[in-house]
C-alpha positions as CSV (number, residue, x, y, z in Angstrom):
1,X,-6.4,5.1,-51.8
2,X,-9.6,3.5,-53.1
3,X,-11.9,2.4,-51.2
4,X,-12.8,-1.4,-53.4
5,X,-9.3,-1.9,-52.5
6,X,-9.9,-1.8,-48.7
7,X,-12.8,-3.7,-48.2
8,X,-12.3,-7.6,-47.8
9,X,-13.1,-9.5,-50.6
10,X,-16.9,-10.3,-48.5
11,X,-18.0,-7.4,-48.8
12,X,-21.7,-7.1,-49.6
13,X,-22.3,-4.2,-52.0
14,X,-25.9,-2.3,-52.3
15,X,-25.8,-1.2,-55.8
16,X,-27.6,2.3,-56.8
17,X,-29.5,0.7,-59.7
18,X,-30.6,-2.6,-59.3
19,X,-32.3,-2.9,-63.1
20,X,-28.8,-3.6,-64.4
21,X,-28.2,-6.8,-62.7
22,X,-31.8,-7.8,-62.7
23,X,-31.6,-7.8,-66.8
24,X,-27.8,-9.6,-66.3
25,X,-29.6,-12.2,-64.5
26,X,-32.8,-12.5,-66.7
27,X,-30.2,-13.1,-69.7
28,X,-27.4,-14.9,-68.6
29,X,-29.2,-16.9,-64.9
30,X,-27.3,-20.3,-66.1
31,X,-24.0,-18.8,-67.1
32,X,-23.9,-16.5,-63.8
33,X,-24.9,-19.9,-61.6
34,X,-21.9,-21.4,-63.1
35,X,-19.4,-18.4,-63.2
36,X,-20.6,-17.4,-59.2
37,X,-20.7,-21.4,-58.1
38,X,-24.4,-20.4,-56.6
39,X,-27.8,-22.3,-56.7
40,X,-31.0,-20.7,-58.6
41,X,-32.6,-20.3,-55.1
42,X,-29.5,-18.2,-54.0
43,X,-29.6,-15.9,-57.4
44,X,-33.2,-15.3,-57.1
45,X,-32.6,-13.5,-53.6
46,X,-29.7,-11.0,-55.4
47,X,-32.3,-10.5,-58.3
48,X,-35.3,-9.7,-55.3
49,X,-32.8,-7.3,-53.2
50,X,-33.1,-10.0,-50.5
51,X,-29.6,-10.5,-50.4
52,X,-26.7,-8.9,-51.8
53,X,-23.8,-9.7,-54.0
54,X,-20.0,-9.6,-52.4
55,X,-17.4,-7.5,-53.8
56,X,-15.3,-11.0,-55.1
57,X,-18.6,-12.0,-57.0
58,X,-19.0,-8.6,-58.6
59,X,-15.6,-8.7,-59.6
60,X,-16.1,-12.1,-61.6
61,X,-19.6,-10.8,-63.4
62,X,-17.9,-7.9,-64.3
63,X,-14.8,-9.8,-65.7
64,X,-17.2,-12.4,-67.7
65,X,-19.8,-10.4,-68.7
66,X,-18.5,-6.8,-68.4
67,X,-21.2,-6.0,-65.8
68,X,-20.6,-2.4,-65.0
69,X,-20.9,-1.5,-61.4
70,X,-18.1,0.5,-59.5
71,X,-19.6,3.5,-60.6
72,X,-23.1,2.2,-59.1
73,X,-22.2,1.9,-55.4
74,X,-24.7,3.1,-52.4
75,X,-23.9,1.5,-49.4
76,X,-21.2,-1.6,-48.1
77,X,-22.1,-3.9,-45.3
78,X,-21.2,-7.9,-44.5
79,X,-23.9,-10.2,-45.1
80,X,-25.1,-10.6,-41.0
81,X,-24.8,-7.3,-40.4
82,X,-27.5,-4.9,-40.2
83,X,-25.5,-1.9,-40.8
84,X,-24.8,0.0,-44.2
85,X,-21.9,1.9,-44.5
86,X,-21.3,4.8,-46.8
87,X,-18.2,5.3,-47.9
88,X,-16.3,7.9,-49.9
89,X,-14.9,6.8,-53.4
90,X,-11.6,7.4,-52.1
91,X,-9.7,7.8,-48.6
92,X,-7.0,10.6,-48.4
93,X,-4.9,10.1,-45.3
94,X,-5.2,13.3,-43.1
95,X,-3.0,14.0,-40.1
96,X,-5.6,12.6,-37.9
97,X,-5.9,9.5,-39.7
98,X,-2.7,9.3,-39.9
99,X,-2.5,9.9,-35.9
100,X,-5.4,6.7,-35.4
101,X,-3.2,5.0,-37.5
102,X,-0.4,5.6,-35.5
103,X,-2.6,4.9,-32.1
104,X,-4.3,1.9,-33.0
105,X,-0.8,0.1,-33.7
106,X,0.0,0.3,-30.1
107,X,-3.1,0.5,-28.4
108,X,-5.4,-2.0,-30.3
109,X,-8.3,-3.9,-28.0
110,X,-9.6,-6.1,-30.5
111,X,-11.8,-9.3,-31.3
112,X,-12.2,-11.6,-34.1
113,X,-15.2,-9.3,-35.1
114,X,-14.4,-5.9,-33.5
115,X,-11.7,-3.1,-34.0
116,X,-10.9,-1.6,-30.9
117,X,-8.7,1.3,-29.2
118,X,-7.9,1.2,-24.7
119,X,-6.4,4.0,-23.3
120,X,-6.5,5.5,-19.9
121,X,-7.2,8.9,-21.0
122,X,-9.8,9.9,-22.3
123,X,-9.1,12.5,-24.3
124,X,-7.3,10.2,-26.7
125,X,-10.1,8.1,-27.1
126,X,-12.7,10.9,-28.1
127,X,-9.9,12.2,-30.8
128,X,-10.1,8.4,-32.1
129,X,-14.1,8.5,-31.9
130,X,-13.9,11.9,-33.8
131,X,-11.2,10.3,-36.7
132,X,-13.7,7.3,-37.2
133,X,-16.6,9.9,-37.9
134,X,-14.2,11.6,-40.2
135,X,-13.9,8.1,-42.3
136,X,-17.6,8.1,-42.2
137,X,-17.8,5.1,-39.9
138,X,-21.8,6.2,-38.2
139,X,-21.9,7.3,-34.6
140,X,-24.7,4.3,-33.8
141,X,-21.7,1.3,-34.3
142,X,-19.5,3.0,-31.5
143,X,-19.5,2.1,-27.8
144,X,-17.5,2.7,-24.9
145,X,-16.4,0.4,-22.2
146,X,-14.7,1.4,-19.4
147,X,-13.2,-1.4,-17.1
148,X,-12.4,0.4,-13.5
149,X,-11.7,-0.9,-10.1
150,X,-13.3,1.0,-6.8
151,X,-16.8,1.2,-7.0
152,X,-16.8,4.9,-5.6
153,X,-14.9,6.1,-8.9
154,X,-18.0,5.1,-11.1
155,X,-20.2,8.0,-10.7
156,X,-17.1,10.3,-10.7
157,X,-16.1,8.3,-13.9
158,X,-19.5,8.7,-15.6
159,X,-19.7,12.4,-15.2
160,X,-16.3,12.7,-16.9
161,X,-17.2,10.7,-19.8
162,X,-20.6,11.7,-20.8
163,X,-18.9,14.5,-21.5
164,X,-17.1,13.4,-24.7
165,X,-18.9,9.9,-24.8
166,X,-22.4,11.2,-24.0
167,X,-24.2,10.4,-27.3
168,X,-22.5,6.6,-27.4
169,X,-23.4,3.6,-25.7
170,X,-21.4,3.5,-22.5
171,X,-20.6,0.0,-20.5
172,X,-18.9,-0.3,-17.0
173,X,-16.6,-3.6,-16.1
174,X,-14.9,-4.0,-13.0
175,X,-11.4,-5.1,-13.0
176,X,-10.1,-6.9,-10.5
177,X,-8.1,-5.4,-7.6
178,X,-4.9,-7.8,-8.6
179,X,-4.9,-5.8,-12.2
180,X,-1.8,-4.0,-13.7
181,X,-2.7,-0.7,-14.5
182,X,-4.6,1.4,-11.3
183,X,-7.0,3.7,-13.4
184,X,-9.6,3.5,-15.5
185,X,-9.4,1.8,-18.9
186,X,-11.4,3.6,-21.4
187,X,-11.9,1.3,-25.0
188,X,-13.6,2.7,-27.9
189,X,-15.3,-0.3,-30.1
190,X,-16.7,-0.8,-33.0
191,X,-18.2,-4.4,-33.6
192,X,-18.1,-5.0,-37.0
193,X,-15.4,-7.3,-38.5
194,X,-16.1,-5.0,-42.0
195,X,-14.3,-1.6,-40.0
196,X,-11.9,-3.9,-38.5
197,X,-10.3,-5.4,-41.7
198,X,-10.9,-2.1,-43.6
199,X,-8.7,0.0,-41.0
200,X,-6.3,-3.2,-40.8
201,X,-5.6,-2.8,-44.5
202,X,-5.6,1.5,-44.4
203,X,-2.7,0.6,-41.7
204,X,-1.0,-1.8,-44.0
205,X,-1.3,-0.1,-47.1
206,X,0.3,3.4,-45.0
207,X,3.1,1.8,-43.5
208,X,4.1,-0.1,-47.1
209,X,3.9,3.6,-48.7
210,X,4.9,5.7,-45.6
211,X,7.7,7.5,-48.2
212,X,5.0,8.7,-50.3
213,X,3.6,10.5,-47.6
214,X,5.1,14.4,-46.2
215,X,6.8,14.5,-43.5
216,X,3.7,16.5,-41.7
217,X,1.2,13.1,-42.1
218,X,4.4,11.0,-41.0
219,X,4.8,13.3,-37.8
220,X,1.2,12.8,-37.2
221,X,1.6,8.8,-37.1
222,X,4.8,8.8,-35.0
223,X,2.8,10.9,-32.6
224,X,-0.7,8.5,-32.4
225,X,2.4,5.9,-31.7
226,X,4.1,8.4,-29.2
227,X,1.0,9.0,-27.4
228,X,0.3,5.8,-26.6
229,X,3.4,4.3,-25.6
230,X,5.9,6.9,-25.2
231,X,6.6,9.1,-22.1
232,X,9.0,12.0,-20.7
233,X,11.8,10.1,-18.0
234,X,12.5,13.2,-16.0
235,X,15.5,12.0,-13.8
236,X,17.3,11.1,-17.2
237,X,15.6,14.1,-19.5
238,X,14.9,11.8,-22.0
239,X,11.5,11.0,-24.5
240,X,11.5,7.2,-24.0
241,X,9.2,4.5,-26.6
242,X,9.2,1.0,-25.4
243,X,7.9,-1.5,-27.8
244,X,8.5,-5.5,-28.1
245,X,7.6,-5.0,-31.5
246,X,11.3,-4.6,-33.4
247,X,9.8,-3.8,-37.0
248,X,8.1,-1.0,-35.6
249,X,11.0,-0.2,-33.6
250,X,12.8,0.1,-36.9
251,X,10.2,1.7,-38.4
252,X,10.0,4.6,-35.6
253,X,14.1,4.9,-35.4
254,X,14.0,5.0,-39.5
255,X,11.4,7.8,-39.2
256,X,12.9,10.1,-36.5
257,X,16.2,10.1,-38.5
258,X,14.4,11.5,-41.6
259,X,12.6,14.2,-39.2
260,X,16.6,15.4,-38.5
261,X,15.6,13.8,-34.7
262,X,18.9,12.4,-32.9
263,X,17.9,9.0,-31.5
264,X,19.6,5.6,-29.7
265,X,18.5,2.4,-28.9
266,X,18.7,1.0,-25.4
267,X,17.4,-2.5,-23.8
268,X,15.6,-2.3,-20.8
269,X,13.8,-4.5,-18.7
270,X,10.2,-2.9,-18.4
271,X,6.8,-4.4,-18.1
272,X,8.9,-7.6,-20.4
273,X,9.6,-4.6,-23.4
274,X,13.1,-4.7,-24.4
275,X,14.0,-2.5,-26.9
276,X,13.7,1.6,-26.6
277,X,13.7,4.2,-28.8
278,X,15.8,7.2,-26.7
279,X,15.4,10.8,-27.9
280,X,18.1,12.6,-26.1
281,X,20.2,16.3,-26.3
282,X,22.1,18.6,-24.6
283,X,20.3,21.7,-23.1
284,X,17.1,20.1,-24.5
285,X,17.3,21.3,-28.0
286,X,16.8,17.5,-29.5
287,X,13.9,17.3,-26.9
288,X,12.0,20.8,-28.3
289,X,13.1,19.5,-32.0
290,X,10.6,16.7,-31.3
291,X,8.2,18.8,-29.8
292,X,8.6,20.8,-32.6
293,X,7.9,18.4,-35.4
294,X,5.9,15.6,-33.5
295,X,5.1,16.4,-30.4
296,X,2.6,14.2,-27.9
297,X,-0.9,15.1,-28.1
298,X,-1.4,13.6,-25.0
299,X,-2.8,16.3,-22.6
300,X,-0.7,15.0,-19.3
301,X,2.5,14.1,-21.7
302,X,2.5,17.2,-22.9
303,X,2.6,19.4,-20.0
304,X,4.8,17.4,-18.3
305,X,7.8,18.1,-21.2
306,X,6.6,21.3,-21.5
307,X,7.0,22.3,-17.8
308,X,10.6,20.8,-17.7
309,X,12.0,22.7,-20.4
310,X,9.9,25.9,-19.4
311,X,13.5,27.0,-17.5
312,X,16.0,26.4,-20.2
């Protein structure tokens, strides 16, 4: 995937060499004013590196005046922002990616301007924090916020995380006593509306191709989803998913089937998700096929469907 095809349309682009659109402005300032809908103040900042053109307004100088510059690229960033990014030319989707992918669909945390990923374990989160370092996204965007509830788990909290969190920013918010889930919330965020949209549109553009993709990165997707919403029912010895979401539930059932993975659907009444994706089997073999080809990288998930079929 290319990267210019990522990035929302806004984004500001810091070109390499500047001299070539310095000399397009000299010759054609009234034409560009008129082609880019700008004022001469605002095109004397692009020509001064005070402010940078968008990827939308690059596209239009390079369709009316074949101003080359997609070869020309140093950094991206959005306008307000202080933060350059540096990006590869291209994006290959790895199994981790594909695994954040996967993740993020179930366990997004975000704001208008902010991607975001909540989980209670943090092992999950540090795997994410590592994949966004694989995309390139810098270390000094990234900050953890845990949310917790007694104050006495805090300290005991902090020592765990600066472990895999130690060189981020790390944020403590109490929740409040009346709150769902009884342990600590652990959200990796980035705030910049730029990483948001461009993971949005990785996700989009993964899911519309997924069949393009081996079956190896498409294991690696259904398990970021698995390990975030899926867990081992031990009286039943079934792998349960629980989503409201019935495209994805499609999606997921569609997928499994191709991975030679028997499946049903159920409707259940938990937490207000209806519809379940059951993976099922005598003696366990349909169980250890999954483990096989998916699998849950989820440290306490894993174990636990590990340890129950330790005896068959």
């Amino acid at each position: 995937m290319k990267i210019l095809k990522l990035l929302p349309p806004d984004t500001r682009v810091e070109l390499k060499d500047i001299e070539s659109l310095r000399k397009l402005i000299d010759k054609e300032s009234s034409k560009i004013k008129n082609v880019l809908e700008i004022s001469k103040q605002q095109l004397s900042r692009y020509k001064t590196m005070k402010s940078r053109l968008a990827i939308e307004q690059l596209d239009k100088l390079s369709k009316s005046f074949g101003f080359e510059w997609k070869n020309n690229i140093s950094s991206f960033g959005l306008e307000a922002s202080e933060h350059r990014i540096k990006l590869s030319e291209k994006i290959e989707i790895s199994k981790n990616i594909a695994w954040l992918l996967g993740f993020h669909i179930t366990e997004s945390s975000e704001t208008p301007k902010s991607f975001g990923i909540c989980n209670s374990e943090p092992a999950l989160i540090e795997r994410s924090k590592n994949t966004l370092i694989e995309l390139n996204i810098p270390k000094k965007m990234m900050k953890i916020e845990i949310r917790y509830i007694e104050d006495n788990e805090k300290q005991k909290i902090l020592r765990e995380v600066i472990k895999c969190f130690g060189d981020l920013d790390i944020r403590f918010r109490k929740l409040d006593r009346n709150s769902l889930t009884k342990k600590p919330l652990f959200t990796l965020r980035v705030n910049s509306r730029l990483i948001k949209d461009f993971l949005k549109n990785i996700e989009k553009h993964f899911i519309s191709n997924y069949e393009s993709y081996n079956k190896e990165i498409l294991a690696s997707f259904l398990q970021g989803i698995y390990d975030a919403d899926g867990w081992f029912n031990k009286a039943k010895k079934i792998i349960v998913l629980s989503q409201r979401e019935r495209n994805l539930v499609d999606f997921v059932c569609k997928s499994l089937q191709n991975l030679d993975i028997k499946i049903r659907r159920e409707y259940w009444k938990y937490r207000n998700y209806h519809v379940c994706v059951v993976i099922y089997g005598k003696n366990g073999e349909n169980i250890k096929k999954f483990l096989n080809k998916v699998n849950f990288s989820h440290p306490v998930k894993a174990t636990r469907v590990k340890h129950f079929l330790l005896p068959a």
